[in-house]
C-alpha atoms as an extended CHARMM CRD file, in Angstrom:
* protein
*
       197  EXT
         1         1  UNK       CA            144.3530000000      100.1730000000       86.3980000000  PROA      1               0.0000000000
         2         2  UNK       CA            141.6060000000      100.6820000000       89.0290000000  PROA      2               0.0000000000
         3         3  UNK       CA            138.8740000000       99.9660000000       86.7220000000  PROA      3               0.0000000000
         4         4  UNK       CA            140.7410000000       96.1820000000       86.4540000000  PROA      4               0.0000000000
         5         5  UNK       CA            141.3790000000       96.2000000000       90.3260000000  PROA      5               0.0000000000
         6         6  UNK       CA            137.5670000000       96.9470000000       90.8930000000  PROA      6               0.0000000000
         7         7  UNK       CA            136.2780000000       94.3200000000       88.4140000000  PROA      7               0.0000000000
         8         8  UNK       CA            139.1070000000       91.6190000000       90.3850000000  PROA      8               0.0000000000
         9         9  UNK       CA            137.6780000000       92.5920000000       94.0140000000  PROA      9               0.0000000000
        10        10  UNK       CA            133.6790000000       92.4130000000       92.3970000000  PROA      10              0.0000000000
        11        11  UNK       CA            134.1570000000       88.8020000000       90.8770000000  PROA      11              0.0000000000
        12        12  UNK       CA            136.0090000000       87.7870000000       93.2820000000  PROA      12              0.0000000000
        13        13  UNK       CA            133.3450000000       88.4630000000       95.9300000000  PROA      13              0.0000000000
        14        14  UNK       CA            131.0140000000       87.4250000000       93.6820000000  PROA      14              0.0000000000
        15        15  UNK       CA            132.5990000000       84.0750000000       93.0160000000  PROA      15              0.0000000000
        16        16  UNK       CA            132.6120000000       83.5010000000       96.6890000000  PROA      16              0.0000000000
        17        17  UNK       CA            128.7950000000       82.8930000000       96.1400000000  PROA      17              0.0000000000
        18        18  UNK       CA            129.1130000000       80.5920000000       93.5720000000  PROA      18              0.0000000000
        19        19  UNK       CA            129.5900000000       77.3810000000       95.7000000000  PROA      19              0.0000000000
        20        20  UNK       CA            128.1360000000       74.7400000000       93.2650000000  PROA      20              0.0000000000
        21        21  UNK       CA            127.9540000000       71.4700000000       93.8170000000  PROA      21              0.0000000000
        22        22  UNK       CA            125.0320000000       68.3390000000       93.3290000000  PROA      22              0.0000000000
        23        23  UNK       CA            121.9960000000       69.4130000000       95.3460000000  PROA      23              0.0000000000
        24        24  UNK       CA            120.5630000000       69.2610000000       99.0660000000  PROA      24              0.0000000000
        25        25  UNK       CA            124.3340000000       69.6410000000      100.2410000000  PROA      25              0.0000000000
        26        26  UNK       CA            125.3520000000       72.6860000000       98.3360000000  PROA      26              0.0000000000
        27        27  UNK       CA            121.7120000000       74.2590000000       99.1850000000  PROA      27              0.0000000000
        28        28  UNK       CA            122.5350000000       73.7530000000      102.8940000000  PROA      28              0.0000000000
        29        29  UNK       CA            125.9070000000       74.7350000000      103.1430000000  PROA      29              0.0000000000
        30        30  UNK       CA            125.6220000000       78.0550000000      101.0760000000  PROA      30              0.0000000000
        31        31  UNK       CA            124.1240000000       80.0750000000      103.8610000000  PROA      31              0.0000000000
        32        32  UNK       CA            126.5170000000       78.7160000000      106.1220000000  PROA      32              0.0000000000
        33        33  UNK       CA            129.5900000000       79.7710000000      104.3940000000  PROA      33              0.0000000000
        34        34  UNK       CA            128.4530000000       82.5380000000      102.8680000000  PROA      34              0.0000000000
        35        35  UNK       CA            129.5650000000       85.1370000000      105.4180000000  PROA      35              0.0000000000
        36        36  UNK       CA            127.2740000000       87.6990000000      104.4570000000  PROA      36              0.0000000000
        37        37  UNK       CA            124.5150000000       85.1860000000      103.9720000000  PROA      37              0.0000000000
        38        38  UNK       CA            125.4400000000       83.4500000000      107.6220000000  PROA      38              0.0000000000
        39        39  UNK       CA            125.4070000000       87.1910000000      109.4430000000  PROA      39              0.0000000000
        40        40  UNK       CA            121.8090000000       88.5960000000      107.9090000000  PROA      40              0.0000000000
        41        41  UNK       CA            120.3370000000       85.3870000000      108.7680000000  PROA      41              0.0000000000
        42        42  UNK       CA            121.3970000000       84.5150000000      112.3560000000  PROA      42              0.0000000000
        43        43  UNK       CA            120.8580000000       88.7480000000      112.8790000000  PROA      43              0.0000000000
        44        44  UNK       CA            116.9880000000       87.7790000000      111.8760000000  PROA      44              0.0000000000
        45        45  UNK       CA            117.2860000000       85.1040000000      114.8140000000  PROA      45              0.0000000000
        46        46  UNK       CA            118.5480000000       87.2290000000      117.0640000000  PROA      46              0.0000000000
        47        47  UNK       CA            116.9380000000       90.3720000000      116.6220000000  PROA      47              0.0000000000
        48        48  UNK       CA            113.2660000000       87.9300000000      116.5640000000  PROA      48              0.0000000000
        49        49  UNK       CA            114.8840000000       87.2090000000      120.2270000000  PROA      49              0.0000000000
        50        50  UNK       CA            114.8870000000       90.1150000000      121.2210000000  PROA      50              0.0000000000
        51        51  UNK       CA            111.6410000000       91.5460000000      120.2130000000  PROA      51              0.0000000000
        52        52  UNK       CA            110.0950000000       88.2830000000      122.2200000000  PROA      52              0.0000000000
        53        53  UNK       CA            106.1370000000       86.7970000000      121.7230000000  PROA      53              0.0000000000
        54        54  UNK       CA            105.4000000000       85.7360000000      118.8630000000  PROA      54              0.0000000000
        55        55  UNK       CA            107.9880000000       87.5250000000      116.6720000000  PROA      55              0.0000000000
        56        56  UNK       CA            110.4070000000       84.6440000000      117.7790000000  PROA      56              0.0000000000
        57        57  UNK       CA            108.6850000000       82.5960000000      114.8340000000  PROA      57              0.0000000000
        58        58  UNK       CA            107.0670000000       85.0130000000      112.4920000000  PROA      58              0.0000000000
        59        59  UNK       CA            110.2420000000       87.0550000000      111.8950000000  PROA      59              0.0000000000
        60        60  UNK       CA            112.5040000000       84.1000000000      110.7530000000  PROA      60              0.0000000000
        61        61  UNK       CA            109.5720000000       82.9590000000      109.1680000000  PROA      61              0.0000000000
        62        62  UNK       CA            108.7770000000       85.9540000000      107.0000000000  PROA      62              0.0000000000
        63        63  UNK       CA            112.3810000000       85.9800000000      106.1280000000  PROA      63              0.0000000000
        64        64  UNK       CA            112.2650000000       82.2170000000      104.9270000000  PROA      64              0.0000000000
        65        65  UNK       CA            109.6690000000       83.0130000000      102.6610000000  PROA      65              0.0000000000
        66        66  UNK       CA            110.3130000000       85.8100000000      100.6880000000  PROA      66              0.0000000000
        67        67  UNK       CA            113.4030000000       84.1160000000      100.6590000000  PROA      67              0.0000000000
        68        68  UNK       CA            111.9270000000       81.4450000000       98.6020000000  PROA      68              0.0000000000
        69        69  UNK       CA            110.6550000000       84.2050000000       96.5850000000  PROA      69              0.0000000000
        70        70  UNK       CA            113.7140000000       85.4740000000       95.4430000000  PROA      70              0.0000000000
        71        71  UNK       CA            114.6610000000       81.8870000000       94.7080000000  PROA      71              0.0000000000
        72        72  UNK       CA            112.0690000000       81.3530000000       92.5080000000  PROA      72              0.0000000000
        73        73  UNK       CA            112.8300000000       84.6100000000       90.6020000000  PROA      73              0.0000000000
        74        74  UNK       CA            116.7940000000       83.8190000000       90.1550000000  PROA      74              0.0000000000
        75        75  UNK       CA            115.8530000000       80.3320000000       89.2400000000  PROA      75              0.0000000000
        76        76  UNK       CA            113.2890000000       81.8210000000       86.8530000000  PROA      76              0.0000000000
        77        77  UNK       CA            116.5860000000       84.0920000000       85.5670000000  PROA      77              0.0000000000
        78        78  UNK       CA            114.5210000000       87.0080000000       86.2490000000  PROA      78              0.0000000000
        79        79  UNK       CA            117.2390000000       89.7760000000       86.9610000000  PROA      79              0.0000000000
        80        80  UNK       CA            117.6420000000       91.7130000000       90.2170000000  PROA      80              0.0000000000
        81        81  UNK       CA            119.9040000000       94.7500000000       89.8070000000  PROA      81              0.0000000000
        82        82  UNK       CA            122.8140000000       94.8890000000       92.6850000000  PROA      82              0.0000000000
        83        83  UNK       CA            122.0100000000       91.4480000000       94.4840000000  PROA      83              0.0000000000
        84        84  UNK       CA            125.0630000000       91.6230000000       96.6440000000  PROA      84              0.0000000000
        85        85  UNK       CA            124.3710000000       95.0300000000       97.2420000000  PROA      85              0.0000000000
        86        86  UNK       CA            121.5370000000       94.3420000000       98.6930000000  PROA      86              0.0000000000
        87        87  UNK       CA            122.6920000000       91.8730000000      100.5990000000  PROA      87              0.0000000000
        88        88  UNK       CA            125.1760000000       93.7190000000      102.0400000000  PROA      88              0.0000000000
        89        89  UNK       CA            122.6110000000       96.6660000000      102.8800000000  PROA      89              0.0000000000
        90        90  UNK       CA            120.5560000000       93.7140000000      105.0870000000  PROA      90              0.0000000000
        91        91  UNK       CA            123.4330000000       92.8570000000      107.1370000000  PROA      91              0.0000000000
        92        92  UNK       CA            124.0770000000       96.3610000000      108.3300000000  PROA      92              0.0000000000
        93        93  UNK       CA            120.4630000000       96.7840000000      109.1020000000  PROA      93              0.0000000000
        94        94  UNK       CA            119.9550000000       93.9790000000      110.6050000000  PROA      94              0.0000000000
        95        95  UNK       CA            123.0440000000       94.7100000000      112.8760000000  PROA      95              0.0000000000
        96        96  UNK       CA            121.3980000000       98.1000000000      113.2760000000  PROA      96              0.0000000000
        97        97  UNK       CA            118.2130000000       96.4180000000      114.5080000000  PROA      97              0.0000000000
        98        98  UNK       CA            120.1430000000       94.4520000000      117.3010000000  PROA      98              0.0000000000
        99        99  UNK       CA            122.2090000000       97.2230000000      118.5090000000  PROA      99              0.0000000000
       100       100  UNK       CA            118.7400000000       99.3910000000      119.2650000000  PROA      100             0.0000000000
       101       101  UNK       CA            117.3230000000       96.4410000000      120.0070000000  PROA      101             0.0000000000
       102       102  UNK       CA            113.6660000000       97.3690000000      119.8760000000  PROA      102             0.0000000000
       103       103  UNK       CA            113.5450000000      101.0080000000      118.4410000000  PROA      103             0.0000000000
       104       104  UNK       CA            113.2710000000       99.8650000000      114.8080000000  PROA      104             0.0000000000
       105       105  UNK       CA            109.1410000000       99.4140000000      115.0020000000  PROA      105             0.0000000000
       106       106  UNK       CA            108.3040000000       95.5480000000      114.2270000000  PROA      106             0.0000000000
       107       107  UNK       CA            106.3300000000       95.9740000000      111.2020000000  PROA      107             0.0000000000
       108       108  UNK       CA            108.7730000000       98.2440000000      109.8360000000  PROA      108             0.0000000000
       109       109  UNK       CA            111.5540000000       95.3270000000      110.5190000000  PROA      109             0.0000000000
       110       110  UNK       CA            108.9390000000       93.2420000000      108.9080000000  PROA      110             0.0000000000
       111       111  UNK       CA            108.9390000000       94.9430000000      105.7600000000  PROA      111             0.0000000000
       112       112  UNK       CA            113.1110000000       95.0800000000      105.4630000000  PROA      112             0.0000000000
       113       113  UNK       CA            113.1240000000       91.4730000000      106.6900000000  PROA      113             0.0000000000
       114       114  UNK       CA            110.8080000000       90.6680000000      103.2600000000  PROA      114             0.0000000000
       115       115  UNK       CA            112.5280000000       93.3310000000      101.2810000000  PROA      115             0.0000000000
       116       116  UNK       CA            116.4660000000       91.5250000000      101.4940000000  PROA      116             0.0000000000
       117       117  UNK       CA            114.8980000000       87.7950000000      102.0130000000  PROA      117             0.0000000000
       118       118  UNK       CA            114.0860000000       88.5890000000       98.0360000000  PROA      118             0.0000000000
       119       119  UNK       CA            117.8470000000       89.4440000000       97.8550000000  PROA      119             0.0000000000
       120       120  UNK       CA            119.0330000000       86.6840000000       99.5740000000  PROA      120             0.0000000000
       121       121  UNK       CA            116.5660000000       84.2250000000       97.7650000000  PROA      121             0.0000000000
       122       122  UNK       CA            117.5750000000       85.3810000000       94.8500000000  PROA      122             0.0000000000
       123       123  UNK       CA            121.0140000000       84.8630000000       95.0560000000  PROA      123             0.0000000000
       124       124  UNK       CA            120.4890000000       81.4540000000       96.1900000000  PROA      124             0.0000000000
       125       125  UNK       CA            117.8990000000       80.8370000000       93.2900000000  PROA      125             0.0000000000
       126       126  UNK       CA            120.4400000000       81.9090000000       90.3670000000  PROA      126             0.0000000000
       127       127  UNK       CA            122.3850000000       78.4160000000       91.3780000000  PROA      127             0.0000000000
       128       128  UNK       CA            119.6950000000       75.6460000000       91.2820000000  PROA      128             0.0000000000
       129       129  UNK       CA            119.9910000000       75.6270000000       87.2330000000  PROA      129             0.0000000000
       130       130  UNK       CA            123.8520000000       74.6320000000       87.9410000000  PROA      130             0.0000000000
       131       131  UNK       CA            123.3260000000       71.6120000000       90.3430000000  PROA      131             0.0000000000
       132       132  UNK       CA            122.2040000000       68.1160000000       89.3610000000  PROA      132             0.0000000000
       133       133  UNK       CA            119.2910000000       68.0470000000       91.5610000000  PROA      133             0.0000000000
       134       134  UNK       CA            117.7320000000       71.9970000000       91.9790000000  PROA      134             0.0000000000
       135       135  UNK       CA            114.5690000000       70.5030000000       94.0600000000  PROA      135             0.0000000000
       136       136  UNK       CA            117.1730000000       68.7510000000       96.5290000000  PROA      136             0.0000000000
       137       137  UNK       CA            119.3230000000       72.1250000000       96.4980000000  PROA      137             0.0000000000
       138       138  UNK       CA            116.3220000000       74.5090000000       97.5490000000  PROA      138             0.0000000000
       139       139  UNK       CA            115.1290000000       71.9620000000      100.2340000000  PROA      139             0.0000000000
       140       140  UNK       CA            119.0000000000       72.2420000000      101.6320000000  PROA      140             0.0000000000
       141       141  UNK       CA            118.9660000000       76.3200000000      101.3400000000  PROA      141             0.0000000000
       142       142  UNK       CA            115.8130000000       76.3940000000      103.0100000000  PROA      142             0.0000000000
       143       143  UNK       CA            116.7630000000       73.7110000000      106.2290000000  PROA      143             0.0000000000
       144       144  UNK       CA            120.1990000000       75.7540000000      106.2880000000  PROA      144             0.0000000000
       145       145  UNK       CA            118.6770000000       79.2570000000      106.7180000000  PROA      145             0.0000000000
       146       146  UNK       CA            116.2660000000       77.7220000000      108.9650000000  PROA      146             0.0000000000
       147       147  UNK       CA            118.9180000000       76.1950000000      111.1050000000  PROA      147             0.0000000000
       148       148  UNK       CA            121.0270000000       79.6340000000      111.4550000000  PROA      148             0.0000000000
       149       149  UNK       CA            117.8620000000       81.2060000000      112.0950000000  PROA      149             0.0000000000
       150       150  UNK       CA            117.2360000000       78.9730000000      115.2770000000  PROA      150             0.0000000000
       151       151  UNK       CA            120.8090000000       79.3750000000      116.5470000000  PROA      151             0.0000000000
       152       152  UNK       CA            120.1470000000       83.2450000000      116.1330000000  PROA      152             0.0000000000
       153       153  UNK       CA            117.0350000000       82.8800000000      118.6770000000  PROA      153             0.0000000000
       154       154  UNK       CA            119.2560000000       80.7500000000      120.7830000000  PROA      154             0.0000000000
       155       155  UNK       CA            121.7160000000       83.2950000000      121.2540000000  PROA      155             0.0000000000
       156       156  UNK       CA            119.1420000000       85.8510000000      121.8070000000  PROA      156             0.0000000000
       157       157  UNK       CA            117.0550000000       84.0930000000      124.4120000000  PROA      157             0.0000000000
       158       158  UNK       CA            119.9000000000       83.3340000000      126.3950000000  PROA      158             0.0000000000
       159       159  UNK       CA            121.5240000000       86.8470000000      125.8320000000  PROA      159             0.0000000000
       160       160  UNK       CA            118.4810000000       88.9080000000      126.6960000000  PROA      160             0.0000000000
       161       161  UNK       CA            117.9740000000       86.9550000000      130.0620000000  PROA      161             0.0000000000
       162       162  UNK       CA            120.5980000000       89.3190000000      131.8760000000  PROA      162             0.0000000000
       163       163  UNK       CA            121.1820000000       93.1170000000      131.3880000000  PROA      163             0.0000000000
       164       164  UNK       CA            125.2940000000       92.7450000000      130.8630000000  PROA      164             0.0000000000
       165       165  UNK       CA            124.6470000000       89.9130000000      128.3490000000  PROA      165             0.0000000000
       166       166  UNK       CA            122.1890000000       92.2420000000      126.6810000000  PROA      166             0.0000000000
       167       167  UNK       CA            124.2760000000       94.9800000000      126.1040000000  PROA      167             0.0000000000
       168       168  UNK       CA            126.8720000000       92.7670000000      125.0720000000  PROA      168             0.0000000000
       169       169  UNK       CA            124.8090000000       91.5400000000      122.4940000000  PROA      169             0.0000000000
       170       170  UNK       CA            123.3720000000       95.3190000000      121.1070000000  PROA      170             0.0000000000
       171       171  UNK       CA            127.7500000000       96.4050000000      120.9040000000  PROA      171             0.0000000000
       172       172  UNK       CA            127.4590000000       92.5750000000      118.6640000000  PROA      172             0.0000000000
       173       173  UNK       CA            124.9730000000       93.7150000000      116.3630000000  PROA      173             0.0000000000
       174       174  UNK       CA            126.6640000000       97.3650000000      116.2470000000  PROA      174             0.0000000000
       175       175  UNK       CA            130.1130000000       95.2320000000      115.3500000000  PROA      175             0.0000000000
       176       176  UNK       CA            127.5640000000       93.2240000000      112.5540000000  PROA      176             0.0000000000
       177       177  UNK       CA            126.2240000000       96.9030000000      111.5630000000  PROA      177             0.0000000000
       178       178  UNK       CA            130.1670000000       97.7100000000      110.8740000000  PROA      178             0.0000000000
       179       179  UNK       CA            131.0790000000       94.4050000000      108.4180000000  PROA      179             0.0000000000
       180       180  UNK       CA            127.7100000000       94.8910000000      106.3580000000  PROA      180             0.0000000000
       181       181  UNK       CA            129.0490000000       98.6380000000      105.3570000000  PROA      181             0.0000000000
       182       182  UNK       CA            132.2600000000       97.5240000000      105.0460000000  PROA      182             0.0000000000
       183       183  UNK       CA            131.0920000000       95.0110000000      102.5740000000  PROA      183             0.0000000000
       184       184  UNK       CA            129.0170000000       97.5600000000      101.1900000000  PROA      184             0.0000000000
       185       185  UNK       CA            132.0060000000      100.1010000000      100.4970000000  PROA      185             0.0000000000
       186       186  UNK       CA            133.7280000000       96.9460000000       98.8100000000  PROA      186             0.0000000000
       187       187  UNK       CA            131.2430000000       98.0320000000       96.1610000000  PROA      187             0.0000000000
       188       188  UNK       CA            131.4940000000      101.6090000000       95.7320000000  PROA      188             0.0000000000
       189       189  UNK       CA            135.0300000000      101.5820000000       94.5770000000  PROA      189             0.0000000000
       190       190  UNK       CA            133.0930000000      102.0930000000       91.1490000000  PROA      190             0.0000000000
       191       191  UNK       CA            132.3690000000      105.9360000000       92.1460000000  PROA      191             0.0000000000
       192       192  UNK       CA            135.5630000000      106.9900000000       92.8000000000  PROA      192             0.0000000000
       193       193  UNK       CA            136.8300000000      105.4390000000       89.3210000000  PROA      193             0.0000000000
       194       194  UNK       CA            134.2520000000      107.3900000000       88.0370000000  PROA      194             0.0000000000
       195       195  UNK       CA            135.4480000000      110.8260000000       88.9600000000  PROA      195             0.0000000000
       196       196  UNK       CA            138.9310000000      109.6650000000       88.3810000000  PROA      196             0.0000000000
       197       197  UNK       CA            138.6620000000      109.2790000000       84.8180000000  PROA      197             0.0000000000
């Protein structure tokens, strides 16, 4: 019985990702209503903010790339194991990386920005064979995550410009810390089955 309650929560969050649909349209509105997709990416934004100089654009950019990476690879059907875990390991880093705003070294967030873009590419990538017009679809990805990206530096350059909106905004990224591992538990259900049988 909890092996068939595990698969139902799994392909049901799963499913949630598979937003079809004809092309640019579907590409731009997959980041935005993907919840996990919508929190790692405006986290990049934000966190970018707060770091300030020149990481306000090479950040979000370094994510948008190896982002296209990973898209390349799922539409290229090469396999990634544990996509969505992966994803759901960037958002609680990512909240992480706001709520110690700049402890996490830049080159180090670099390097986990890359990592997950892959993820998140990829996850977007395994969709462009189902849509009508795949060129039009990763164009549409690519202006969405762009566009959360920019509202992420919004909030974070007008957050950062007092102390009480600052800390507001490091207890935000702790609360974005706490939904990426509680999407990641969604998926360890599987160890406990384990022992059970």
């Amino acid at each position: 019985m909890r092996i068939f309650l595990l698969i139902f929560i799994i392909s049901n969050f799963a499913v949630a990702h598979k937003m079809g649909g004809t092309g640019f349209l579907s590409g731009l509105m997959h980041p935005v209503l993907g919840f996990d997709h919508f929190l790692a990416m405006v986290s990049v934004g934000i966190w970018s903010a707060q770091i300030g100089g020149k990481a306000i654009w090479y950040v979000p950019a370094t994510f948008v790339s190896f982002m296209v990476i990973g898209g390349i690879l799922g539409m290229s059907e090469i396999e990634i194991p544990i996509v969505e875990v992966g994803i759901a390991l960037s958002v609680f880093l990512l909240g992480i990386a706001i709520a110690t705003e700049r402890f996490i070294p830049v080159w180090i967030g670099l390097l986990f920005v890359s990592f997950f873009g892959i993820f998140h590419g990829h996850a977007h990538g395994v969709e462009m064979p189902l849509v009508i017009n795949p060129l039009l679809y990763a164009i549409g990805f690519v202006s969405g995550t762009s566009m959360i990206h920019i509202l992420g530096v919004i909030i974070g350059i007008v957050a950062t410009k007092t102390e009480r909106h600052a800390t507001l905004l490091r207890y935000m990224g702790a609360g974005i810390a706490g939904i990426g591992l509680h999407i990641f538990i969604l998926f360890i259900p599987l160890i406990s089955v384990m022992f059970s049988l």
